[in-house]
Structures are given as structure tokens and as C-alpha cells.
BATIDREN-240715 format. One record per residue (C-alpha): residue number from 1; y, x, z negated; residue in one letter. Coordinates in pm, 1 decimal. Each point is the difference from the previous one (the first is absolute). Layout:
% BATIDREN-240715
R resi       yy       xx       zz resn
R  NUM        Y        X        Z    A
...
END
This chain:
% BATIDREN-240715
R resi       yy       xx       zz resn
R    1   5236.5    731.0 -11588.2    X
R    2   -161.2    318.1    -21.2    X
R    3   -327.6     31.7   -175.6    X
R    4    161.2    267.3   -266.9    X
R    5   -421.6    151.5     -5.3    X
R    6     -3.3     28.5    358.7    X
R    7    150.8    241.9    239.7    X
R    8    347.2     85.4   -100.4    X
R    9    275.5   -109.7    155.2    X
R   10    115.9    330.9    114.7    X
R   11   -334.9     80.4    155.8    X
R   12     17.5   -400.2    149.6    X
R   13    374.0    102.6    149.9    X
R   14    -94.3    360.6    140.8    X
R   15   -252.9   -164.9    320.2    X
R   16    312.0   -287.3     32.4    X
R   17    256.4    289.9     34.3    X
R   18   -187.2    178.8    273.6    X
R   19   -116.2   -291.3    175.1    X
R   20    414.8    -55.1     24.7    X
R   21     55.1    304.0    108.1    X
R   22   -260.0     13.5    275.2    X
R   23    123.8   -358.4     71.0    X
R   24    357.4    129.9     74.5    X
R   25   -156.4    287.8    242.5    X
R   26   -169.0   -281.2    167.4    X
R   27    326.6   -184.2     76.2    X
R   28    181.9    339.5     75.8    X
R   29   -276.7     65.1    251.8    X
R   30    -32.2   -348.6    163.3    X
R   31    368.9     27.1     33.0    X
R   32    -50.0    265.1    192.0    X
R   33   -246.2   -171.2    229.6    X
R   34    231.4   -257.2    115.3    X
R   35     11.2   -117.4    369.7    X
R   36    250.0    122.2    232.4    X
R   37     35.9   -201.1    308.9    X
R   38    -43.9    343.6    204.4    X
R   39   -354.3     35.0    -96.5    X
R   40    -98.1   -345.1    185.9    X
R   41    -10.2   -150.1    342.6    X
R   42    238.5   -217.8    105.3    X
R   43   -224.5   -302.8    -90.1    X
R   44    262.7   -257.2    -98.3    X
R   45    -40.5    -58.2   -414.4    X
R   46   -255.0    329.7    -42.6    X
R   47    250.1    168.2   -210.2    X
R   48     67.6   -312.7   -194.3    X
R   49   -336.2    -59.2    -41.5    X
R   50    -47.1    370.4   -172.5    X
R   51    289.3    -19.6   -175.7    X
R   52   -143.9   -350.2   -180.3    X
R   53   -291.3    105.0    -42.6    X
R   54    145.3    357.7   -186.0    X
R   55    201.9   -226.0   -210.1    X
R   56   -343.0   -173.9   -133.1    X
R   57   -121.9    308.6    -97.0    X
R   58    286.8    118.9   -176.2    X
R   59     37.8   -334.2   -199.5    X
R   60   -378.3     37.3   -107.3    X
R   61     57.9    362.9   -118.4    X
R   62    301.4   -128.9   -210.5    X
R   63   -175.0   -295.8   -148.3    X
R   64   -271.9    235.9   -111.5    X
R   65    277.2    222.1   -142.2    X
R   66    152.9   -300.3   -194.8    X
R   67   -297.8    -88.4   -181.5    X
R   68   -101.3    303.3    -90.1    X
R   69    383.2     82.4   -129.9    X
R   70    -60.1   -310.8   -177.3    X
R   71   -327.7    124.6   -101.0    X
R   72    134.8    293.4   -171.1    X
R   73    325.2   -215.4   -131.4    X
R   74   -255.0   -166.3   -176.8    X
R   75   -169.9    301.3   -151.9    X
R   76    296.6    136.3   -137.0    X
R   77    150.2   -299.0   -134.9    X
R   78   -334.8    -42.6   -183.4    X
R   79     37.1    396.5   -142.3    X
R   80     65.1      2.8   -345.9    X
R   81    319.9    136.4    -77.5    X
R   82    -36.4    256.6   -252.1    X
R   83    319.9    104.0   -248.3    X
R   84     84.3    355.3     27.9    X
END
């Protein structure tokens, strides 16, 4: 829950929403950067090898990006509604 004399919520969510978006950049970018067998010698599993290890690094980039969507999940589900 969140402390309701500490930082607000919106000013808790604001650092969690552009953290997402620079997240999503990230994976647009890396995306960008994946291997393409022309790039490599003909050294049998090379390609494979880069395309593995490109896959680790866009799984770690989209765990981060979970838990900080659930960060901010958590933030506003903690907001108090207020009645118009």
C-alpha cells in the first residue's frame, strides 16, 4: 500500500511510465540488432550461437519490463479513487 504522506502515486507512476517507454525502445532497437546469417562466417552453429544469445537479451529486457508494468499496476491499483 502506498504510504498516503509519501510521494503520491501519480508522481510514484510518472518514473514507471517512462522507464516503460524507454523499455519498449530498447526491445524495438535490439530487434533491430538481430543476427543475419550473412554477417558471419561459415563457422557451422555461429549464427545459432548469435541468434541464442540475442534471444537472452531480449528475454532479460522483457522481464525487466514486466516488473516494472507490474510495478506501476501496483501503484495505480493503490491510487485512491476519487468521486467526481
Amino acid at each position: 500500500m502506498i504510504h498516503l504522506n509519501g510521494t503520491s502515486a501519480a508522481q510514484l507512476a510518472e518514473p514507471l511510465a517512462a522507464a516503460t517507454t524507454a523499455l519498449r525502445a530498447t526491445l524495438e532497437a535490439l530487434a533491430a540488432c538481430a543476427p543475419n546469417g550473412r554477417d558471419y562466417y561459415h563457422t557451422p552453429g555461429a549464427v545459432e550461437v548469435a541468434l541464442a544469445e540475442h534471444v537472452v537479451r531480449l528475454q532479460a529486457v522483457h522481464g525487466v519490463l514486466a516488473e516494472i508494468l507490474e510495478l506501476r499496476e501496483h501503484v495505480y491499483e493503490h491510487t485512491p479513487r476519487r468521486s467526481k
